[in-house]
C-alpha positions in Angstrom: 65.6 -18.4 43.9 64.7 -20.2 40.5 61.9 -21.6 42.5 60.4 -18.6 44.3 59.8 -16.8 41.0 58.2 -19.7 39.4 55.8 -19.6 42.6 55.2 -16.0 42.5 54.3 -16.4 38.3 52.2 -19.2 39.2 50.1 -17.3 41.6 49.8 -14.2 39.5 48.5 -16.8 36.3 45.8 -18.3 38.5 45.3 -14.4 39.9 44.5 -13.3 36.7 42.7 -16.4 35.6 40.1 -15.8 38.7 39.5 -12.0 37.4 38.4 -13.0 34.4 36.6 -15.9 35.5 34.8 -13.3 38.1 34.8 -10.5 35.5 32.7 -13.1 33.2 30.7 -14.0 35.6 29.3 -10.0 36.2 29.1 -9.6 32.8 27.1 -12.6 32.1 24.7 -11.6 35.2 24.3 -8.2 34.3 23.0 -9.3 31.0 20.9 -11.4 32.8 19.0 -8.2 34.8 18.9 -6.6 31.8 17.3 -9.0 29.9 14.9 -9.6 33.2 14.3 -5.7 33.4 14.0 -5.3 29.5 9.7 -5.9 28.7 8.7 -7.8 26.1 7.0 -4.8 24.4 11.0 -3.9 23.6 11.4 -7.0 21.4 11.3 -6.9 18.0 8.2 -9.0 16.1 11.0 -11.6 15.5 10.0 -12.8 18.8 6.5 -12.4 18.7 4.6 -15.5 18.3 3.3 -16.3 14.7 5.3 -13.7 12.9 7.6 -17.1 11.5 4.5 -18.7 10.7 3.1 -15.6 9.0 6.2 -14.6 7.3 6.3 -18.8 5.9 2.9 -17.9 4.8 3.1 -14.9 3.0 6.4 -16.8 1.2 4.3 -20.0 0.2 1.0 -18.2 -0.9 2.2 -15.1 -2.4 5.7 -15.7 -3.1 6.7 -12.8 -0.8 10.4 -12.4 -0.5 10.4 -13.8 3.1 14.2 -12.3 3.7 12.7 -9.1 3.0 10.1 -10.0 5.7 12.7 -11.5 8.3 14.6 -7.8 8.1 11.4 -5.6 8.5 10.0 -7.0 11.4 13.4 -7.1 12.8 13.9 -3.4 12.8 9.9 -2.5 14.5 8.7 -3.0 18.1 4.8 -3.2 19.3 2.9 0.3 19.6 1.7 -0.3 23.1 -0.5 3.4 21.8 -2.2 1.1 19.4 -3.4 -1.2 21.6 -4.8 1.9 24.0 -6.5 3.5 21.3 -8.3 0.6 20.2 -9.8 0.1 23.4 -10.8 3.7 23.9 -12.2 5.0 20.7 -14.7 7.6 20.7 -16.9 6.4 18.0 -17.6 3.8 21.0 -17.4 5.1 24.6 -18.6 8.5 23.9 -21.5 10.3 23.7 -23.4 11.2 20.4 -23.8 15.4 21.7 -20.3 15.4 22.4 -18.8 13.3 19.6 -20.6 15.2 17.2 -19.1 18.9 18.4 -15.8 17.1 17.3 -17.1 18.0 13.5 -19.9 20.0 13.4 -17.8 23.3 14.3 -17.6 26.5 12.0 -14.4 25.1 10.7 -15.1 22.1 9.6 -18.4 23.4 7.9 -16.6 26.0 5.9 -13.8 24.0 4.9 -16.5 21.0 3.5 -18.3 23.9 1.6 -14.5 24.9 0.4 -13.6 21.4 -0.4 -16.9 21.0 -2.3 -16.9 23.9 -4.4 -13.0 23.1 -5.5 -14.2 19.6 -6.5 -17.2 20.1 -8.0 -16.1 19.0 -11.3 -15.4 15.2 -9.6 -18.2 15.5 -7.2 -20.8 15.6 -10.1 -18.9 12.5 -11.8 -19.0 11.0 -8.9 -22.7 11.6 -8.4 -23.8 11.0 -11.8 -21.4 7.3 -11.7 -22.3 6.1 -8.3 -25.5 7.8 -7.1 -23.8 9.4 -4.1 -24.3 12.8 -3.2 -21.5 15.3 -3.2 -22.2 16.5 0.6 -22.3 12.8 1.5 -18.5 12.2 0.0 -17.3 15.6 1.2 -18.5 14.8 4.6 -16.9 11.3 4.9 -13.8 13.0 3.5 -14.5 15.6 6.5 -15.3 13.3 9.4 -12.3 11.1 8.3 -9.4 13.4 7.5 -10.3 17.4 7.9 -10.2 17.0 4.0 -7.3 15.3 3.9 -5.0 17.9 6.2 -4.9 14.7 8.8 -3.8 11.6 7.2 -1.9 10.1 10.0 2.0 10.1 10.8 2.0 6.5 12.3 4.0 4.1 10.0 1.2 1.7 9.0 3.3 -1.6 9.5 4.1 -1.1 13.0 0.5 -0.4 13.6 -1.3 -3.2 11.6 1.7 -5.5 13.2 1.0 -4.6 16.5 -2.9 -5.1 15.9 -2.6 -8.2 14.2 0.2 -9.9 16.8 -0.4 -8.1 20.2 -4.3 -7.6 19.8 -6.2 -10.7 20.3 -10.0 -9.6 20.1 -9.3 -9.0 16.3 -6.0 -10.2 15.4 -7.4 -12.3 12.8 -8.7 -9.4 10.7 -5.5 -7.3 11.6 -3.1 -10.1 9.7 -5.7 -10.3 6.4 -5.3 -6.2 6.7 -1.2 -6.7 7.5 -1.7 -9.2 4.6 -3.3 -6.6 2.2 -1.1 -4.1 3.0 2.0 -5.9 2.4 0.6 -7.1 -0.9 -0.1 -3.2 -1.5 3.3 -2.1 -0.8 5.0 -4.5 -3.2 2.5 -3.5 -6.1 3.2 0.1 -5.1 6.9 -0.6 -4.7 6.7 1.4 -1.4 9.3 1.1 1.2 7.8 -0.9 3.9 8.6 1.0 6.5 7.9 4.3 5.4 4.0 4.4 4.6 2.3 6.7 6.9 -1.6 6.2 8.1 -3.9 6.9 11.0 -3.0 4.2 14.3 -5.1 1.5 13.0 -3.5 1.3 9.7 -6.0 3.5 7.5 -4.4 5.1 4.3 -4.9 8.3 2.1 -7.6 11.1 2.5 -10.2 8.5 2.2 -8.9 6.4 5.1 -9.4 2.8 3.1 -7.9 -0.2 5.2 -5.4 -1.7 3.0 -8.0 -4.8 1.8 -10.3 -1.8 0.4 -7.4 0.2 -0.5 -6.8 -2.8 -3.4 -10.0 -3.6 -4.1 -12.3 -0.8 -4.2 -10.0 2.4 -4.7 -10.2 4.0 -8.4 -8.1 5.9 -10.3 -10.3 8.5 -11.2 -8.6 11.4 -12.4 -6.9 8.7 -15.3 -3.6 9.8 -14.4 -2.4 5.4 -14.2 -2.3 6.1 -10.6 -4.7 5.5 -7.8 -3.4 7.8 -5.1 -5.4 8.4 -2.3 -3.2 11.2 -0.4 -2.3 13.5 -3.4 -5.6 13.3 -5.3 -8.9 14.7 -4.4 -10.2 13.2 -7.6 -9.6 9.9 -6.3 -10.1 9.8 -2.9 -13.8 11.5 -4.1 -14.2 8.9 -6.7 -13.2 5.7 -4.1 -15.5 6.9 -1.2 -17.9 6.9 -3.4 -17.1 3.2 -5.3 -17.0 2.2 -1.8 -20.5 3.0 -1.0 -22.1 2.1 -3.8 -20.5 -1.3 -3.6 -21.3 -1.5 0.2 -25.3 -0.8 -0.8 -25.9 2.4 -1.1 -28.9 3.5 -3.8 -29.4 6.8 -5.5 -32.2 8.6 -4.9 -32.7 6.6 -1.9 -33.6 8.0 1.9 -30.9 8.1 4.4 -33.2 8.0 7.6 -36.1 9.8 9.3 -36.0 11.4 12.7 -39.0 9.8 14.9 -40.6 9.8 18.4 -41.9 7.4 20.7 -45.3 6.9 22.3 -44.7 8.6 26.0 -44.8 5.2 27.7 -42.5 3.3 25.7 -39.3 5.1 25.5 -37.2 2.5 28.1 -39.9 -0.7 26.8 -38.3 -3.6 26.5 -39.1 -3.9 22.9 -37.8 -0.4 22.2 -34.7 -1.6 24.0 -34.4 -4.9 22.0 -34.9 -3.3 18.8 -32.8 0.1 19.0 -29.3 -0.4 17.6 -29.7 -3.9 16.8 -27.4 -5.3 14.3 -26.6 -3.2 11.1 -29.6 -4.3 8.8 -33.3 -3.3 8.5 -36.3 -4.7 10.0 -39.5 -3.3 9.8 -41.8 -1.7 7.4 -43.9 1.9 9.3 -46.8 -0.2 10.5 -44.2 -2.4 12.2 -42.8 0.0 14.5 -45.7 1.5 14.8 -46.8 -1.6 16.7 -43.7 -1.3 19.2 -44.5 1.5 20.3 -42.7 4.1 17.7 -44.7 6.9 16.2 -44.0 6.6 12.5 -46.1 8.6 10.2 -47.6 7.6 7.2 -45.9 9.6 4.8 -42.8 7.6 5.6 -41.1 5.4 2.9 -43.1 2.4 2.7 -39.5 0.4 3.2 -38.2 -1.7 5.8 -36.2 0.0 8.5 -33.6 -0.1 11.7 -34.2 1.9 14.7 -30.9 4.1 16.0 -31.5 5.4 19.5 -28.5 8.1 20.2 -28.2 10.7 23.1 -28.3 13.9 21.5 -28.0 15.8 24.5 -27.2 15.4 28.3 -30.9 14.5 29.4 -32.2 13.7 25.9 -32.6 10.6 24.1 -33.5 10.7 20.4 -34.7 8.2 17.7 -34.8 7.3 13.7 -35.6 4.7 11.7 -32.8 4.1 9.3 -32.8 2.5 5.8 -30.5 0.8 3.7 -28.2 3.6 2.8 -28.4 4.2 6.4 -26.1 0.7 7.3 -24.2 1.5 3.7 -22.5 4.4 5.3 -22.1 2.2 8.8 -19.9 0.3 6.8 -17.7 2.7 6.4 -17.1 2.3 9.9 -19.1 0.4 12.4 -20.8 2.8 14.2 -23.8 4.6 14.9 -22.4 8.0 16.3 -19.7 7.9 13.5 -22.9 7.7 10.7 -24.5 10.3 12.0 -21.8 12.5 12.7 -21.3 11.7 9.1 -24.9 12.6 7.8 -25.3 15.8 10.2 -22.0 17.8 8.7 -23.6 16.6 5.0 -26.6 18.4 6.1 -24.3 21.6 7.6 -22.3 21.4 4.4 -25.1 21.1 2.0 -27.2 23.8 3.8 -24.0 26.2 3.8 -23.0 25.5 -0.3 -24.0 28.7 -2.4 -23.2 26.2 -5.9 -26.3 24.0 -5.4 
């Protein structure tokens, strides 16, 4: 009998055993789908290649606390919306007629000329310090932000992350921004995590890229704080340190709406030379040579030519100056710049307090 019962414990042992064996064995290849069914876009930056090396570099050059580091980009994923965005942005693929109506609306217009007559007081510092005119400022401020109602929910880490690790085309200017901004945050003591901006990392009413955020954003109102989302003082006083740095000369032309001679508007010259680069080329005379019918009471200075489509079955021309490109650097492109310049017109032209 003795016997029997230590047969029948004996089986039940090796019973058991086999469950759990069989038991691991599900759970270890259900983990294994998951994993399999789980995208990459789910895993945290730890895994992305060159956060380590970044994170060692940020330690060794700037003696960032690299723990600090280690937790942060543990707790974010990629912004796959990032990535879409970039690769679709207006200021690119559409249109200059219908980019344009996006800010040259009633609204817009009266909320610049609002905006400018509640700022007057910085506008004219501004002005009188860095030879940029208020409707210029207001307008970037406009084009931008909506005046600052629009800053951007998107926590600017996970963007600037995502752009500098999972965008390739310009991943190396993404990590000096990611750089900047991490720099910023500590000198701000501002939670990491928690700093909102636009999807590609812009900040503040102004919309400065962390990199300009620290080097050409002023504190002026004089409070000892440079804040570009709460003050219109400073956000009006750094759009305008940013242009004159960038170029841009008081009293100076913007550009001057020209035609072409009937048989040259698809030449190849015209071709070459419209919206070539982001620099000036020719004096008048020059152009006029190419085909373009400059007058001679133009500015005896050199000059760019910016072809844009300013309606469905219309094609129209300038030659741009310096100050021109100086506002292109605000963002490199030609609809954006003019977009810019036409609401400064719309705003200037609709301000009673000249």
């Amino acid at each position: 009998m003795k016997t029997v019962w230590i047969m029948i414990l004996g089986f039940l042992v090796a019973s058991c055993s086999s469950v759990e064996n069989t038991s691991n064995v599900v759970s270890d290849e259900m983990k294994r789908i998951a994993e399999e069914k789980t995208p990459n876009s789910m895993l945290t930056f730890m895994n992305k290649e060159g956060v380590k090396s970044f994170i060692s570099y940020m330690g060794e050059k700037h003696h960032y606390d690299e723990d600090l580091l280690i937790k942060e980009f543990s707790q974010i994923t990629p912004r796959q919306q990032v990535i879409k965005k970039s690769n679709n942005q207006p200021e690119v693929i559409t249109p200059y007629h219908k980019y344009k109506a996006r800010f040259l609306n009633e609204s817009r217009i009266k909320s610049g000329v609002a905006f400018l007559q509640e700022n007057k007081i910085w506008l004219d510092r501004a002005e009188k310090e860095f030879g940029v005119p208020a409707e210029i400022i207001v307008a970037i401020a406009g084009v931008e932000t909506f005046y600052g109602r629009i800053t951007g929910n998107k926590d600017v880490f996970t963007s600037l992350s995502t752009l500098a690790f999972d965008y390739p085309r310009r991943g190396k200017y993404f990590q000096s921004e990611l750089e900047a901004f991490l720099l910023l945050a500590r000198e701000k003591n501002w939670p990491i995590s928690e700093v909102k901006g636009s999807y590609s990392g812009a900040l503040g009413v102004a919309q400065f890229m962390p990199s300009n955020y620290r080097k050409l954003a002023i504190d002026f109102d004089r409070d000892g704080e440079i804040d570009l989302w709460g003050s219109s003082a400073d956000a009006i006083g750094s759009i305008a340190n940013y242009l004159k740095h960038k170029g841009w000369k008081a009293q100076r032309p913007i550009l001057d709406s020209v035609t072409l001679h009937p048989s040259k508007g698809s030449s190849p010259e015209i071709m070459l030379w419209s919206n070539k680069q982001r620099k000036t080329f020719h004096y008048p005379n020059e152009w006029k040579k190419i085909g373009v019918n400059a007058p001679s009471s133009l500015p005896q200075l050199k000059s760019g030519l910016i072809r844009l489509r300013t309606a469905e079955n219309k094609v129209s021309y300038w030659l741009a100056y310096n100050n021109f490109f100086a506002l292109m650097s605000y963002n490199p492109s030609r609809r954006y710049t003019m977009a810019v310049i036409d609401l400064s017109k719309a705003i200037y032209e609709g301000n009673e307090v000249q």
